[in-house]
C-alpha positions as CSV (number, residue, x, y, z in Angstrom):
1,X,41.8,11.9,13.6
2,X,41.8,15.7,14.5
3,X,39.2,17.0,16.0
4,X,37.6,18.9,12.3
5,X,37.7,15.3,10.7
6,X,36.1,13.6,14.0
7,X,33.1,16.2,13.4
8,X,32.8,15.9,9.7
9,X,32.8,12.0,10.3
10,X,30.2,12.3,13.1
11,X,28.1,14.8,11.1
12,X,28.0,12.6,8.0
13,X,27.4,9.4,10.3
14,X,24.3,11.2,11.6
15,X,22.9,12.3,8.1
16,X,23.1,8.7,7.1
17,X,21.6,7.6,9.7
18,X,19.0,10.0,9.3
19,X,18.6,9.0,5.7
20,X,18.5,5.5,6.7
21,X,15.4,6.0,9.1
22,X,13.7,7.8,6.5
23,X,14.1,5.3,3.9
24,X,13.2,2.9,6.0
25,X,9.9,4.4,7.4
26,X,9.5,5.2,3.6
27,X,9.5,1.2,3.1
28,X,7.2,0.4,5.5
29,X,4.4,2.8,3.4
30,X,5.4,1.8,0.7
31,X,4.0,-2.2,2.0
32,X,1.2,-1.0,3.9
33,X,0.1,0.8,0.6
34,X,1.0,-2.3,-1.1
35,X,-1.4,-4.6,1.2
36,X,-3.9,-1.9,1.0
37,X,-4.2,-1.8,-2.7
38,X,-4.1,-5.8,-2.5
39,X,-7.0,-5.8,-0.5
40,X,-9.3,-2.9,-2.7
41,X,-8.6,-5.5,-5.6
42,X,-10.2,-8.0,-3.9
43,X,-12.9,-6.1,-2.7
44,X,-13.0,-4.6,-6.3
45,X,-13.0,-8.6,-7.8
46,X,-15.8,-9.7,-5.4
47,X,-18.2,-6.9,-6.2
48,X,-17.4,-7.3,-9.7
49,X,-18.3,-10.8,-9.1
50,X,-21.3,-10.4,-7.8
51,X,-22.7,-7.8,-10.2
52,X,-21.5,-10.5,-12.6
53,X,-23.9,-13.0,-11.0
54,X,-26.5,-10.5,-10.6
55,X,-26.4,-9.4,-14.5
56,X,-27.0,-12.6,-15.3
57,X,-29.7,-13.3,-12.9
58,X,-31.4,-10.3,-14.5
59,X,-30.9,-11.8,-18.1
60,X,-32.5,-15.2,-16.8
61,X,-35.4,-13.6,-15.2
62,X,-34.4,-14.5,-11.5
63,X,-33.8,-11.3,-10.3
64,X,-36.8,-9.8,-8.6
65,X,-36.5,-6.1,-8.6
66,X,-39.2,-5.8,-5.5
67,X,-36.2,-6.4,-2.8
């Protein structure tokens, strides 16, 4: 290779490396976001749950409002 070609090649070697770091840091967001919105839908399915449980308390006269 002459020594133009050698520098395009090791120029474009280093973008895609470049690019590959960034998608790859883009990846690992894109799970932590993923486990994060898991875990707010469980929070968000207990809660629900237990204002569930609670309406119904209410509606059966078990609830006492004094706590």
């Amino acid at each position: 290779m002459t020594s133009d070609k050698q520098t395009e090649y090791n120029t474009l070697l280093e973008m895609w490396r470049e690019e590959k770091k960034k998608r790859q840091d883009a990846e690992q967001e894109i799970e932590k976001l993923k486990a994060d919105l898991a875990r707010e839908k469980e929070d968000r399915q207990y809660d629900k749950m237990v204002h569930d449980r609670e309406l119904a308390d209410l509606f059966k006269g078990k609830y006492d409002k004094g706590k």
